[in-house]
C-alpha positions as CSV (number, residue, x, y, z in Angstrom):
1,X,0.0,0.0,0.0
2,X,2.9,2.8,0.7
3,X,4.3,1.8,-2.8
4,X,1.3,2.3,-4.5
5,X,0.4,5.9,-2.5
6,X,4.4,6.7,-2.9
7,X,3.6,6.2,-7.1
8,X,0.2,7.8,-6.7
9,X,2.9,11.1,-4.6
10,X,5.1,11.4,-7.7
11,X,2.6,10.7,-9.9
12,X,1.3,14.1,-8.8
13,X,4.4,15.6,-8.7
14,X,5.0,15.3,-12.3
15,X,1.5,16.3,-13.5
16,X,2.2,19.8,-11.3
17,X,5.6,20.0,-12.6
18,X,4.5,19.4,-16.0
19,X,1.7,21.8,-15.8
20,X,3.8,24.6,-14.7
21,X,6.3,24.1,-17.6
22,X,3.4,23.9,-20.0
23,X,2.1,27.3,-18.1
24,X,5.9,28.9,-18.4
25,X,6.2,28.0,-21.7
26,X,2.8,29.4,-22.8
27,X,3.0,32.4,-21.3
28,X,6.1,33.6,-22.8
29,X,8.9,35.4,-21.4
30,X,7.3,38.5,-19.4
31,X,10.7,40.4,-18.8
32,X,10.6,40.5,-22.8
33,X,7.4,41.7,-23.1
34,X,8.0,44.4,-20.9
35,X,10.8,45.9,-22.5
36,X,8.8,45.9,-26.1
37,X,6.0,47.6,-24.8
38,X,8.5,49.9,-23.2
39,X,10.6,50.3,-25.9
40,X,7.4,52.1,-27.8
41,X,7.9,55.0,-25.0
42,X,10.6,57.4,-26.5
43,X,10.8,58.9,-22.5
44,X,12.2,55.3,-21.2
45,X,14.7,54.4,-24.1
46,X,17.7,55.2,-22.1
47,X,16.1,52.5,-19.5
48,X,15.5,50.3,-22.1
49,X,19.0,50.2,-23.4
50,X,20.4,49.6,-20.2
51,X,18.0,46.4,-19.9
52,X,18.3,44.6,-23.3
53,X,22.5,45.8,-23.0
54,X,22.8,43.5,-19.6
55,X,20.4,40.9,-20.9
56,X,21.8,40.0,-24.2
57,X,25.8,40.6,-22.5
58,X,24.8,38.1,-19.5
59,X,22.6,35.4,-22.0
60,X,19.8,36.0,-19.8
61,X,17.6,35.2,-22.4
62,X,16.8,31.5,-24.0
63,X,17.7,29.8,-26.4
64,X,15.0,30.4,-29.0
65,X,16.3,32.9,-31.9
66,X,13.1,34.8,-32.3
67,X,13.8,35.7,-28.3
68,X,16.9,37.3,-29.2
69,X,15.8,39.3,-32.2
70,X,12.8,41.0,-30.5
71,X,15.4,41.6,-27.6
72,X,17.7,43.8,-30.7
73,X,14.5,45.1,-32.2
74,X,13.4,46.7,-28.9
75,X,17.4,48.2,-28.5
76,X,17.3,49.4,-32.3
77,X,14.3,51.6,-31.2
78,X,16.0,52.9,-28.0
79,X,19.0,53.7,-29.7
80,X,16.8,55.7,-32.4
81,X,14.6,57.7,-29.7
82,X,17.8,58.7,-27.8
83,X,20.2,59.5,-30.6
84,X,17.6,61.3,-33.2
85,X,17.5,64.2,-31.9
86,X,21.2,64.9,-32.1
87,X,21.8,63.1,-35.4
88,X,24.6,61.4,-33.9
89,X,23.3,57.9,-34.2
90,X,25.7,54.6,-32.7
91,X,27.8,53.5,-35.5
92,X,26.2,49.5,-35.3
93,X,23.0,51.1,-35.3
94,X,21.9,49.5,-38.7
95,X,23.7,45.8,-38.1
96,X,21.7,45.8,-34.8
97,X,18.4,46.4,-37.1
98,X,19.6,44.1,-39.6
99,X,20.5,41.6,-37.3
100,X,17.0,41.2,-35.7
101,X,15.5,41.4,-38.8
102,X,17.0,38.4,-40.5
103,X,16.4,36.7,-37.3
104,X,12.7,37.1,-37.0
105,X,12.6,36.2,-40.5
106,X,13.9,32.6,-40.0
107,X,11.1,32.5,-37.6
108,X,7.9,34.4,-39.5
109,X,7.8,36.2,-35.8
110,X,4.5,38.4,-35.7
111,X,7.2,41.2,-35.1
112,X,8.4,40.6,-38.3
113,X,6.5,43.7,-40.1
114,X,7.4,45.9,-37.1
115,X,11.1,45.3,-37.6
116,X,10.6,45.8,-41.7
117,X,9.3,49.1,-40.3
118,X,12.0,50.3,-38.3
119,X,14.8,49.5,-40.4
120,X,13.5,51.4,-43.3
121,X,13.0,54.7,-40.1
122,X,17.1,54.2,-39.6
123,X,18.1,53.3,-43.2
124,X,16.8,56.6,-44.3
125,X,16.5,59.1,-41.5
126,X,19.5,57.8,-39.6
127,X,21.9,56.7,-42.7
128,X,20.5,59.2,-45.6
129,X,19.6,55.4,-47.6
130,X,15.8,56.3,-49.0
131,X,16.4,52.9,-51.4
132,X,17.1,50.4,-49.0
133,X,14.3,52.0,-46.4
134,X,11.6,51.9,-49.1
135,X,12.4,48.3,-49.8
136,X,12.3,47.6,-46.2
137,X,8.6,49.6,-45.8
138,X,7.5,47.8,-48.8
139,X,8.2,44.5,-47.1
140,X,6.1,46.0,-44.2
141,X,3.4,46.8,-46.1
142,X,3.0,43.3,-47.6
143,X,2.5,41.5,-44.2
144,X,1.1,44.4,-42.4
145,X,-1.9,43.1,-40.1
146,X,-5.1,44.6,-40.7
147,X,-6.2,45.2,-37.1
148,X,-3.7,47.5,-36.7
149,X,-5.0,51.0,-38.1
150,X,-2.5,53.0,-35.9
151,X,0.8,50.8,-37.2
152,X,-0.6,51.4,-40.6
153,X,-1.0,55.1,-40.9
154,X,2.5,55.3,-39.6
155,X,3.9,52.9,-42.2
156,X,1.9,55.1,-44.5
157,X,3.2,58.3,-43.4
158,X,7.2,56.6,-43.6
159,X,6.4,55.5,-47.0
160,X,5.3,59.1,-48.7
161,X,8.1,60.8,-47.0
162,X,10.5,58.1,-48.7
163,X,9.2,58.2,-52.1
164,X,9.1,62.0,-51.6
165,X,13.1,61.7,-51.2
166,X,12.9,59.4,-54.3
167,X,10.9,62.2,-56.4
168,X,8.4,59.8,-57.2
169,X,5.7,62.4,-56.0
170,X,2.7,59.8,-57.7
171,X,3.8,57.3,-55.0
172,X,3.8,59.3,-52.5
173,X,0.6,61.2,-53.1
174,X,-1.0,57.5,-52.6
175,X,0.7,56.5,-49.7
176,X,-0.3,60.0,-48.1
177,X,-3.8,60.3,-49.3
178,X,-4.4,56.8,-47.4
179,X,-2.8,58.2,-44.5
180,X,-5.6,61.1,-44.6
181,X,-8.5,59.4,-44.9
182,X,-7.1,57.1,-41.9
183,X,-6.6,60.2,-40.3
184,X,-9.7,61.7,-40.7
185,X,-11.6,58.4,-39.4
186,X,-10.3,58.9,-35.7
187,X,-10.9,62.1,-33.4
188,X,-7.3,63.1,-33.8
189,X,-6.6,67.0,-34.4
190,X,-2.7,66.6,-34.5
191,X,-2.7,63.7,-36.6
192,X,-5.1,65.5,-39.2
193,X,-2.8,68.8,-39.2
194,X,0.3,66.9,-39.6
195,X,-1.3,65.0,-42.4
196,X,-3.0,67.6,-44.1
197,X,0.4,69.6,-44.2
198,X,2.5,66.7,-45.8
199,X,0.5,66.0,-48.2
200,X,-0.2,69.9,-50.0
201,X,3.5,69.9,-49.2
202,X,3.7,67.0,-51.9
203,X,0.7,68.4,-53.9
204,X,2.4,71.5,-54.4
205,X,5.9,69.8,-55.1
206,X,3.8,67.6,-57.6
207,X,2.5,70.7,-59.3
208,X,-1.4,70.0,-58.1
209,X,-1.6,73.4,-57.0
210,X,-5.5,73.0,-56.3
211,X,-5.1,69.8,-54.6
212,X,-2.3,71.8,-52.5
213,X,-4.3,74.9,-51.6
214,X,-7.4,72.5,-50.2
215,X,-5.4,70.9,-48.1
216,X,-3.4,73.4,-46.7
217,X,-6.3,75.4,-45.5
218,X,-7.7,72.8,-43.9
219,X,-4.1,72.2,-41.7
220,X,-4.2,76.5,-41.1
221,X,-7.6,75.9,-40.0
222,X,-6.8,72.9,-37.3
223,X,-3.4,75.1,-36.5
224,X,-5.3,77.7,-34.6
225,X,-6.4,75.3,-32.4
226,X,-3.3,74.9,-30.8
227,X,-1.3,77.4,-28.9
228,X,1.5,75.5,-29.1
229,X,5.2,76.5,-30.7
230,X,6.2,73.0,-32.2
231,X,4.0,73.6,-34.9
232,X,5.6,76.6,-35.9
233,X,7.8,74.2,-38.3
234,X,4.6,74.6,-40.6
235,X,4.7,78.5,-40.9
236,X,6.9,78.8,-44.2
237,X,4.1,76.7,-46.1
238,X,1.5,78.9,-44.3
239,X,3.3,82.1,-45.0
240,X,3.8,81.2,-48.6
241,X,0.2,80.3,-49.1
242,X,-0.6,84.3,-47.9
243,X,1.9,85.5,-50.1
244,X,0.3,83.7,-53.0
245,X,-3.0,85.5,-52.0
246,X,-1.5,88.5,-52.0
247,X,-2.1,88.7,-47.6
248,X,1.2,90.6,-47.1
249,X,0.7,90.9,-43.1
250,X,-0.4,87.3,-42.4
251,X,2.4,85.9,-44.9
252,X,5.1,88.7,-43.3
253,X,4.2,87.4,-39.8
254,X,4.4,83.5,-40.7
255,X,7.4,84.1,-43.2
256,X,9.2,85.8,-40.1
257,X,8.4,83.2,-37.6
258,X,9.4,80.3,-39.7
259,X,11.5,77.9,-37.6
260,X,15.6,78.5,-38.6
261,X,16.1,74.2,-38.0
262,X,13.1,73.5,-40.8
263,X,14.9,72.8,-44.0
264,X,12.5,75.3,-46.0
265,X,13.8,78.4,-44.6
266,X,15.5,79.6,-47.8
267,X,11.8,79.5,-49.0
268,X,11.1,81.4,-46.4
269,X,13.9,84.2,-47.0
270,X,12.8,84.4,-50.4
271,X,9.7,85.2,-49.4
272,X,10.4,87.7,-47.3
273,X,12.6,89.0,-49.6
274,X,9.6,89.4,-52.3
275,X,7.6,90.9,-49.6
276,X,10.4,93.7,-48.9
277,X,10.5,94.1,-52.8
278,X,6.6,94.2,-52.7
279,X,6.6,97.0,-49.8
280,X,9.4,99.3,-51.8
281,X,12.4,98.1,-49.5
282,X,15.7,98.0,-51.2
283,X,18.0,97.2,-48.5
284,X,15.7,94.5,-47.3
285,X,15.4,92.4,-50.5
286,X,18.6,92.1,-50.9
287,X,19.3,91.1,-47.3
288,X,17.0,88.8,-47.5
289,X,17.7,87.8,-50.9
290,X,21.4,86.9,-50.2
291,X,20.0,85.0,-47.4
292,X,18.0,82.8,-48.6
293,X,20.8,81.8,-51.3
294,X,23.1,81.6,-48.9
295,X,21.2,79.4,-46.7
296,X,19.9,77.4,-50.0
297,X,23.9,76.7,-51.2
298,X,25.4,75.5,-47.4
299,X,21.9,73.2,-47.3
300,X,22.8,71.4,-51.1
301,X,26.3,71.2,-50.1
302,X,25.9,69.5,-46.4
303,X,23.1,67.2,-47.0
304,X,22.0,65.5,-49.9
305,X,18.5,65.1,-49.1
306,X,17.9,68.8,-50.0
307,X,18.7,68.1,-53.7
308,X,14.4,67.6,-54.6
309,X,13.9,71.5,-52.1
310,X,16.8,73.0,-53.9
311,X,14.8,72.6,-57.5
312,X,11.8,74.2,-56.0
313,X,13.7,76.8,-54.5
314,X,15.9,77.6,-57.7
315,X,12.3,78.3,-59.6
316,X,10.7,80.4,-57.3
317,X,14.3,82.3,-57.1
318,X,14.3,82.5,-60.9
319,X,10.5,84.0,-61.2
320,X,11.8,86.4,-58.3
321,X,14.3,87.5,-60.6
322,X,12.2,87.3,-63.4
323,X,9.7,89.9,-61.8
324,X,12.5,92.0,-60.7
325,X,13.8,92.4,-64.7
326,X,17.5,91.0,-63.5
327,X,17.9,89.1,-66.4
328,X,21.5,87.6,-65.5
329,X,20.1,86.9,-62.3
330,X,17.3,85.1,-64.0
331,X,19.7,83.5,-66.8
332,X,22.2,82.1,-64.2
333,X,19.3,80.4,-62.0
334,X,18.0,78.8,-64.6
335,X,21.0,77.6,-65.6
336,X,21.6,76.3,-62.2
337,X,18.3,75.3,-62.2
338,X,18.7,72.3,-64.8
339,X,21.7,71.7,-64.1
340,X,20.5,70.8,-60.7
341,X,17.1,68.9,-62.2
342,X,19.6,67.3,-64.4
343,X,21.6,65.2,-61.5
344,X,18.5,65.0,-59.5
345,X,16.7,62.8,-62.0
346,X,19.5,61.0,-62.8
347,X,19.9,60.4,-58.9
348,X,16.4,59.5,-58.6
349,X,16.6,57.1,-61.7
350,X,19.6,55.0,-59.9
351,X,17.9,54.5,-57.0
352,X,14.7,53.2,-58.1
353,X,16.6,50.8,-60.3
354,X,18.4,49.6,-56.9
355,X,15.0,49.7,-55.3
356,X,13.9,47.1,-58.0
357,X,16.9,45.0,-58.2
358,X,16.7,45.0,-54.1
359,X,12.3,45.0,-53.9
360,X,12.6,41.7,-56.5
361,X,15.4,39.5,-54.5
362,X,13.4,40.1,-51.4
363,X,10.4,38.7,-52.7
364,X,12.2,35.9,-54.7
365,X,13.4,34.8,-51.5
366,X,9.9,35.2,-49.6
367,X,8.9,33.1,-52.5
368,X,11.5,30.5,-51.7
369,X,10.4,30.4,-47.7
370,X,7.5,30.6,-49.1
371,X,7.5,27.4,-51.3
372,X,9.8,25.7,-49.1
373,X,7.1,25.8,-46.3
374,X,4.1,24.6,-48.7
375,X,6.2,21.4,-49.7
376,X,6.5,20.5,-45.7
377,X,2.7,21.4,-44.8
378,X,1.9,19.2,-48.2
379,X,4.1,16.1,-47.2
380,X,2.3,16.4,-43.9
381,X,-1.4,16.4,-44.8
382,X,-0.5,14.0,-48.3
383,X,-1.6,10.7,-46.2
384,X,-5.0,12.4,-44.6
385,X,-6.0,14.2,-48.1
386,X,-5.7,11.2,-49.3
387,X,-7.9,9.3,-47.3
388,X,-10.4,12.2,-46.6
389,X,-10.4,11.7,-50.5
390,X,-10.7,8.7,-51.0
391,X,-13.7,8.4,-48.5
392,X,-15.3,11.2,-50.1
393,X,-15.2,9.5,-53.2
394,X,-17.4,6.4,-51.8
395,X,-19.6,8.5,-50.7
396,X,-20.5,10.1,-53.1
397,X,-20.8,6.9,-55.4
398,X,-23.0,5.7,-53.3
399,X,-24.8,8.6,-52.8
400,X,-25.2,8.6,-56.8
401,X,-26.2,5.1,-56.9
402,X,-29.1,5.6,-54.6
403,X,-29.9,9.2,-56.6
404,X,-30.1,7.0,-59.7
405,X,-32.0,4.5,-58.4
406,X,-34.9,7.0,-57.0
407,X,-34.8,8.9,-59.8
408,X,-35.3,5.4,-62.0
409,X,-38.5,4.7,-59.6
410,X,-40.0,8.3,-60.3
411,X,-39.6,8.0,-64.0
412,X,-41.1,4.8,-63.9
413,X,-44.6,5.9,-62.2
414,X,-44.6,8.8,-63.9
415,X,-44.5,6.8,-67.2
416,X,-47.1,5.0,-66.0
417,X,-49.8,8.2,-65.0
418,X,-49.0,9.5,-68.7
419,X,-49.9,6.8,-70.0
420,X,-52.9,6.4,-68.0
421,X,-53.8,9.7,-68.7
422,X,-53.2,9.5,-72.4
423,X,-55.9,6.5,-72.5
424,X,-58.2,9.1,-70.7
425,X,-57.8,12.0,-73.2
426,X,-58.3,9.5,-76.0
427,X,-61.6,8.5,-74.9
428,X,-62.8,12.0,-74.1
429,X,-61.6,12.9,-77.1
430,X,-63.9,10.4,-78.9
431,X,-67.3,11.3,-76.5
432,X,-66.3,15.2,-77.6
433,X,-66.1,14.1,-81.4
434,X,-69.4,12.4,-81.1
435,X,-71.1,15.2,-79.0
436,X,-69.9,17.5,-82.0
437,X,-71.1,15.7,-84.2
438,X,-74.8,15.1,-82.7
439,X,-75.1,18.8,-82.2
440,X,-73.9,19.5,-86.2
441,X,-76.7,17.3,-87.3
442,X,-79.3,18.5,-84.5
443,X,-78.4,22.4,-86.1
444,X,-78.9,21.6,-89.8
445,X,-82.7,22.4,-89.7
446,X,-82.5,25.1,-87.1
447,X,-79.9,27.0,-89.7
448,X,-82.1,26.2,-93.0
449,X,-85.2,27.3,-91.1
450,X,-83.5,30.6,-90.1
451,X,-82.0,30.4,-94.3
452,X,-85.6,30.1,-95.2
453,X,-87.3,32.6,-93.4
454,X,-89.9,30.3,-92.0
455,X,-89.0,31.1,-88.5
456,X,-87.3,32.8,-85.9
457,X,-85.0,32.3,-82.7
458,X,-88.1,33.1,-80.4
459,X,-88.2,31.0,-77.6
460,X,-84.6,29.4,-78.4
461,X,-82.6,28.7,-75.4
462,X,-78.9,28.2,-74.9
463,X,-78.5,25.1,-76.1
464,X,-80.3,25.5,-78.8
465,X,-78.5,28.7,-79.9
466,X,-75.1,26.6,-79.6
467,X,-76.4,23.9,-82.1
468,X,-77.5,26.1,-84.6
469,X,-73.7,27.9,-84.1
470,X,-72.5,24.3,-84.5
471,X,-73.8,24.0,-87.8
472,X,-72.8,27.8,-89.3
473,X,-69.2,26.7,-88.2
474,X,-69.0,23.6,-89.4
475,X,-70.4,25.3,-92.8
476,X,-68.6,28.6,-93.2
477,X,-65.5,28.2,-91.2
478,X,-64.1,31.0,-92.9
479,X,-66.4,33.7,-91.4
480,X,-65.7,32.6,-88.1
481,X,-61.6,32.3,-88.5
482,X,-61.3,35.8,-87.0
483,X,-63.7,35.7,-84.2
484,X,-63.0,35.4,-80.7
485,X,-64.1,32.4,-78.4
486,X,-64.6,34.6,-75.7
487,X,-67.8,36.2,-77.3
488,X,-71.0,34.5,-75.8
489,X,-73.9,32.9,-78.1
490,X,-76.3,35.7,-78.8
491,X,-73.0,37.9,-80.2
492,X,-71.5,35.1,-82.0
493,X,-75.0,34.4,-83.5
494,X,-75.3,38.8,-84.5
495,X,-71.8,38.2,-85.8
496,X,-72.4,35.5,-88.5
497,X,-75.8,37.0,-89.6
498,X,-74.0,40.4,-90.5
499,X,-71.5,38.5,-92.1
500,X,-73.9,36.5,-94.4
501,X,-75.5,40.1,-95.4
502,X,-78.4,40.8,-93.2
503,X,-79.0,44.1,-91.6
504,X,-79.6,45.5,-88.4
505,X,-83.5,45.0,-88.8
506,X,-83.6,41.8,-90.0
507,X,-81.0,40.5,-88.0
508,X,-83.4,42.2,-84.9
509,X,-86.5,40.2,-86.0
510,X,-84.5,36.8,-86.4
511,X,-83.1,37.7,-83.6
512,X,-86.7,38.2,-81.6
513,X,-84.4,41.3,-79.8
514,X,-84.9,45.1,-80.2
515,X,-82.3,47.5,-81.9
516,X,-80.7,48.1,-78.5
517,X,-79.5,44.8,-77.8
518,X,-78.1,44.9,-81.4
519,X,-75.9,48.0,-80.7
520,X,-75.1,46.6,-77.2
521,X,-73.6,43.2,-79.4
522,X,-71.7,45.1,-82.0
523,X,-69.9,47.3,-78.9
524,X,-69.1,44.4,-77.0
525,X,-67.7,42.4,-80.4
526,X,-65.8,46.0,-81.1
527,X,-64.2,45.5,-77.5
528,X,-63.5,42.1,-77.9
529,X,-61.6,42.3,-81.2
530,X,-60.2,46.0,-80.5
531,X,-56.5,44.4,-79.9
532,X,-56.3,42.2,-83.2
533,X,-59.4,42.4,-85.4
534,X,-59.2,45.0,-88.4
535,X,-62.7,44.1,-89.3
536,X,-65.1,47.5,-89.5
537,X,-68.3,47.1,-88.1
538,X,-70.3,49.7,-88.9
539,X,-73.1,51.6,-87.7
């Protein structure tokens, strides 16, 4: 008895122990979970790198991949929040990214699209590489969850701003105009005035000057709600919009307030300049003027990005010029000008061919996965398809044999009440044929009477009326080829004696009826045969 309660004591052991492991294992690993959601909080990425920098340098995580590359994701996104600001980002930044990325990819993690996501944000933003972050947001986009509207209007927003780098302003009018109308489905001001600025910023750049003005009216509009000094990053736009309307003091006060760290401001200084030279102010213009150049030339030469502003700006500087009659001015910006448009399309062109060349050997290898993971489910399931089909198959045999068989039985007895049937209409068909004929033969003298002019239809009833009908039928089928079954004796009987020639009064006194049951038959013949019957009965 104690060795059976001592197997009965481990026996329970193990189940608990088990159960607990089955618990810890389903549960996850809740340190990890903690930093991801976290690492979302730009406040907390300096605690966040501290955490993921001890766990990964101790091994305190296990030994499952996908683990580890969530564990570099969430680091990837500290390092971003804290170095962004700066611009002076780690210099492993993008094999950390990279890293995590092709290990959640050996495992199809569910943080697989995130990862796409934020290694296009630091391939362009951080490393000034628009090619290799559209690829990477194009990836996202293709196995971006659909429960996810806030993810999505983010990859949205990443993805115009890209192609907006690229010059591809078609692409990233799509992207953006998504992003709106996501936008403008949720109760969120900030969102909708950020939107509605990017996109009449890529209108305008686009050359949809309508498209541009709607929209950027609607992001002045939700500015005002704000009293807040971030958003004065949108005041060059704002102010050129009020020059463009010929609003001198609200485009003065936004053109003056325009943020120095936004890279528009030589758009700005060119606007004020073309205000100064508006308002009769010399000295200003050209203080201005030189300015904006200025800033425009140190912008082109440090950063690369600014090559798609720096056309803009050259036109607007060469229609300032323009309006001011400096023709060498004017000659020597649009020189400039296509020079610049020259290398920029060229620029543009190389990187969408790399975009291709990179966008097609990522999906030739999701294919491959993608393949590769079919052939396994299909070796798995070969054995039960094949039974399940098999089985189905004998089913439905059987299911047809017994189909056939009822159906067999129905056609039989319904064979046999046709043919029943067709016995019965035979020998009705034969009493009618007799009953026709009595009541031809029983008619003759009634019609030669009435021929004659020995007697009348006084005193005839129905029956008698039909056999006398009988007989004009069966004599002068002709007259009655165009007359309508639905007429009743006494008409049918008015109809044949006007056909044979008789008039109104005789037809009365053979008749025994007065003249206004005559006109009463000849309206309700004209009714009856109004729809078909050309015949002209006359008055």
């Amino acid at each position: 008895m104690n060795r059976k309660r001592n197997e009965s004591t481990n026996r329970s052991l193990w189940i608990a122990v088990l159960t607990i492991v089955f618990l810890a294992a389903c549960s996850g690993n809740p340190s990890l979970r903690k930093i991801e959601k976290e690492s979302d909080n730009p406040k907390l990425a300096a605690v966040v790198l501290h955490r993921t920098d001890s766990i990964l340098a101790c091994g305190g995580l296990s030994d499952e991949e996908e683990e580890e590359g969530r564990m570099l994701l969430a680091k990837a996104k500290a390092q971003f929040f804290l170095n962004y600001m700066t611009q002076s980002f780690p210099p492993r930044l993008d094999s950390v990214i990279t890293t995590a990325v092709q290990k959640l990819e050996r495992h199809d993690s569910p943080k697989l699209a995130e990862s796409y996501y934020w290694q296009g944000m630091i391939s362009n933003l951080c490393y000034g590489k628009p090619v290799e972050g559209m690829v990477a947001l194009e990836n996202a986009l293709l196995i971006l969850p659909d429960d996810d509207p806030e993810f999505r209007a983010r990859l949205y927003q990443q993805l115009s701003t890209v192609y907006e780098q690229l010059g591809n302003f078609d692409m990233a009018v799509r992207y953006m105009q998504q992003m709106v109308r996501l936008m403008d489905s949720r109760d969120d001001p900030v969102g909708q005035l950020v939107t509605h600025y990017d996109i009449s910023t890529i209108f305008r750049q686009n050359g949809q000057k309508d498209s541009a003005d709607y929209y950027l009216r609607l992001a002045i509009r939700e500015r005002a709600k704000f009293n807040d000094h971030r958003f004065d990053i949108f005041n060059e736009v704002f102010g050129s919009y009020y020059l463009e309307q010929n609003d001198l003091p609200k485009a003065k006060y936004y053109l003056s307030h325009a943020l120095i760290a936004d890279g528009r401001m030589p758009d700005a200084q060119l606007g004020l300049a073309r205000i100064a030279w508006m308002e009769h102010r010399p000295a200003d213009t050209q203080r201005c003027l030189q300015r904006s150049v200025t800033l425009a030339d140190s912008l082109y030469r440090a950063d690369g990005s600014y090559r798609t502003p720096m056309v803009s700006f050259l036109r607007s500087l060469a229609r300032f010029y323009s309006d001011m009659g400096a023709k060498d001015e004017e000659l020597h910006a649009r020189r400039r000008l296509d020079t610049v448009g020259t290398a920029l399309a060229r620029h543009n062109a190389r990187l969408l061919n790399e975009a291709s060349v990179q966008e097609r050997d990522y999906l030739a290898r999701k294919l491959e996965q993608e393949n590769q993971r079919q052939n396994r489910l299909r070796m798995t399931f070969a054995g039960i398809v094949v039974l399940l089909a098999g089985g189905y198959v004998f089913l439905l045999a059987r299911r047809y044999i017994r189909r056939s068989r009822e159906r067999m039985g129905k056609l039989r007895r319904k064979t046999y009440r046709q043919t029943h049937e067709i016995e019965k209409l035979k020998g009705q068909v034969k009493e009618y044929s007799k009953t026709q004929a009595d009541r031809i033969i029983d008619g003759k003298p009634l019609y030669e009477s009435i021929e004659r002019g020995t007697a009348t239809m006084e005193g005839w009833d129905k029956d008698t009326q039909e056999r006398y009908i009988c007989y004009a039928r069966f004599i002068d089928p002709d007259v009655f080829a165009t007359l309508s079954e639905k007429l009743t004796a006494k008409p049918t009987i008015f109809f044949y004696l006007w056909k044979k020639g008789y008039n109104d009064a005789e037809i009365a006194r053979i008749m025994n009826v007065s003249n206004g049951s005559i006109r009463t038959m000849r309206y309700n013949i004209r009714r009856q045969k109004q729809q078909g019957d050309d015949t002209n009965i006359s008055a």
